[in-house]
Each structure stands twice: as C-alpha cells, then as structure tokens.
N, C-alpha and C positions, 0 to 999 in steps of 0.2 A: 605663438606670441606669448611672452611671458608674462604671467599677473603682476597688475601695478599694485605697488602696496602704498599704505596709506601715508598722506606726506602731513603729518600734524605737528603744528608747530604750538610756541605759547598763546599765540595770536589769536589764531584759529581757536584754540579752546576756550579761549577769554570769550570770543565772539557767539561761540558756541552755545555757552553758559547763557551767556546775554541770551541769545535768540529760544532759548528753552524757558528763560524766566515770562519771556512778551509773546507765549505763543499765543496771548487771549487774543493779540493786538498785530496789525498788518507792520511792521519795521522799514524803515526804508534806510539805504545805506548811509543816508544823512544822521539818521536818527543814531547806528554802530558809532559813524563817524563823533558825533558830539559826545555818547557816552565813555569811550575810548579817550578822547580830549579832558572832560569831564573827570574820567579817575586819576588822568595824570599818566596815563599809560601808555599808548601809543598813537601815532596820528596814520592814520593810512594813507597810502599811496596807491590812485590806480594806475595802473599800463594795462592798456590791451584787456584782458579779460582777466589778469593778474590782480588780485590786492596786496599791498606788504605792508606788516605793521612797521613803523620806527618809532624805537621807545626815545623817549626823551632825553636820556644822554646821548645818544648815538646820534638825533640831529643836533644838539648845540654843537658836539664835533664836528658834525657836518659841514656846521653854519660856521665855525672858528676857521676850519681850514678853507673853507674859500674867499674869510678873508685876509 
C-alpha cells in the first residue's frame, strides 16, 4: 500500500496556528468555528467526518448563483 502524504491546505494551517496558540485551553469546534467567522476568513462546513473551509468570496458566489 502506498504512503499517504500530507493533504494541507490554508485552512488547516490557519486552524492549526489557532490550535497551537489555545493549547492551555480545551477548543471546541465551535470555538475554530466563531474565530474563523471572527477573522473574516472562512466558515466551515462539516460532512461526514470531513471539515472545509469557505472563504468569504467563494460563499457570496455561492449565495449569488443560487439566486
């Protein structure tokens, strides 16, 4: 079986950074959630066992074409 390599995106690093600065502190994905909101940066989406960040231009696009 071939080694998985590492899937790192900006998201992940953002969240990353986050979670290295609150290691005093227990995080809950609520907590990612609102500072993620908070910078202006992305909103998360879960599915399944999945998170994906969507940066803020990408959903008002989202949000224009469906209407």
């Amino acid at each position: 079986m071939a080694e998985r390599k590492p899937y790192t995106t900006k998201t992940r690093q953002i969240i990353l950074e986050y979670l290295k600065r609150q290691q005093a502190v227990t995080v809950s994905v609520s907590d990612i959630e609102k500072y993620l909101k908070d910078e202006g940066r992305f909103r998360l989406q879960c599915s399944g066992d999945m998170l994906h960040g969507i940066c803020q231009d990408c959903e008002e696009k989202e949000t224009s074409s469906q209407s």
